[in-house]
C-alpha positions in Angstrom: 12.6 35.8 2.1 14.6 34.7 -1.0 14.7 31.4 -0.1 11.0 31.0 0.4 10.4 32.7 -3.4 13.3 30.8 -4.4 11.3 27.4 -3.3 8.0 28.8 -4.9 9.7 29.3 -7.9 11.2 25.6 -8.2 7.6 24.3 -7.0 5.9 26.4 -10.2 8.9 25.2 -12.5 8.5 21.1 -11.4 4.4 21.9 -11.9 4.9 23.3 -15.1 7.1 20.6 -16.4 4.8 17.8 -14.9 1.7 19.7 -16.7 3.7 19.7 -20.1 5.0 16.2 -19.8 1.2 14.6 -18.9 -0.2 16.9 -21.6 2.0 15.3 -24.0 1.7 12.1 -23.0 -0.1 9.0 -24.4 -3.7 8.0 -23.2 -2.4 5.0 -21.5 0.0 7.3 -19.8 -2.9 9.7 -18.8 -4.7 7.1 -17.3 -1.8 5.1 -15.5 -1.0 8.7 -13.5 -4.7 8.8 -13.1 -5.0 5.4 -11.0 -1.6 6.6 -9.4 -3.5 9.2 -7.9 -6.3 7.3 -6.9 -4.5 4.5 -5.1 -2.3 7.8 -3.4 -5.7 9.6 -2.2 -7.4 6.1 -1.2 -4.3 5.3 1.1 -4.4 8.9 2.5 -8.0 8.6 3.3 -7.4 5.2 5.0 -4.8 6.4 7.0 -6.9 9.7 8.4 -9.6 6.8 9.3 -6.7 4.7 10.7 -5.4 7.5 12.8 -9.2 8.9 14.1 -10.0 5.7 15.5 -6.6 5.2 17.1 -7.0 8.5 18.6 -10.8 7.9 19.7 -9.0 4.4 20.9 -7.0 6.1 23.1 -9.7 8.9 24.3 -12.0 6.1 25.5 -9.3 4.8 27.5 -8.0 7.6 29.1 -11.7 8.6 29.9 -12.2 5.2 31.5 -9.1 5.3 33.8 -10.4 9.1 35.0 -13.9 7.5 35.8 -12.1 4.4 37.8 -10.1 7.2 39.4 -12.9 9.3 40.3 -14.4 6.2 41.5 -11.7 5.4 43.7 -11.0 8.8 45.2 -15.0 8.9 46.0 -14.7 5.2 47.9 -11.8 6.1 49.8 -13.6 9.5 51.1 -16.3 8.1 52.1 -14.9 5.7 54.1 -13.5 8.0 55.9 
């Protein structure tokens, strides 16, 4: 238990300080975070886009090799 309040605690004293320093900083400064966080959330957003298709990728496949097993199983029972 301390060392979970003891990692809060350092996460609220690093927000605080990254608060006070962009609070104090210059326009430019303000504005270079700014696109910082931008490009970060853009790249995030590609990537969950990246990974859904890969994963619908791979759901399409699987469901096609079930169907050519189904398939197969049916063809060989009925030739029997």
């Amino acid at each position: 238990m301390s060392t979970k309040r003891n990692g809060l605690l350092a996460l609220l004293g690093l927000g605080a300080v990254a608060f006070w320093k962009y609070k104090n900083s210059t326009p430019e400064e303000k504005q270079a975070v700014k696109d910082k966080f931008n490009t970060a959330k853009d790249n995030f957003n590609k990537l969950g886009s990246d990974l859904k298709s890969k994963a619908n990728d791979v759901a399409s496949q699987v469901q096609n090799k079930v169907d050519q097993t189904k398939t197969s199983v049916a063809d060989s029972g009925n030739q029997n």
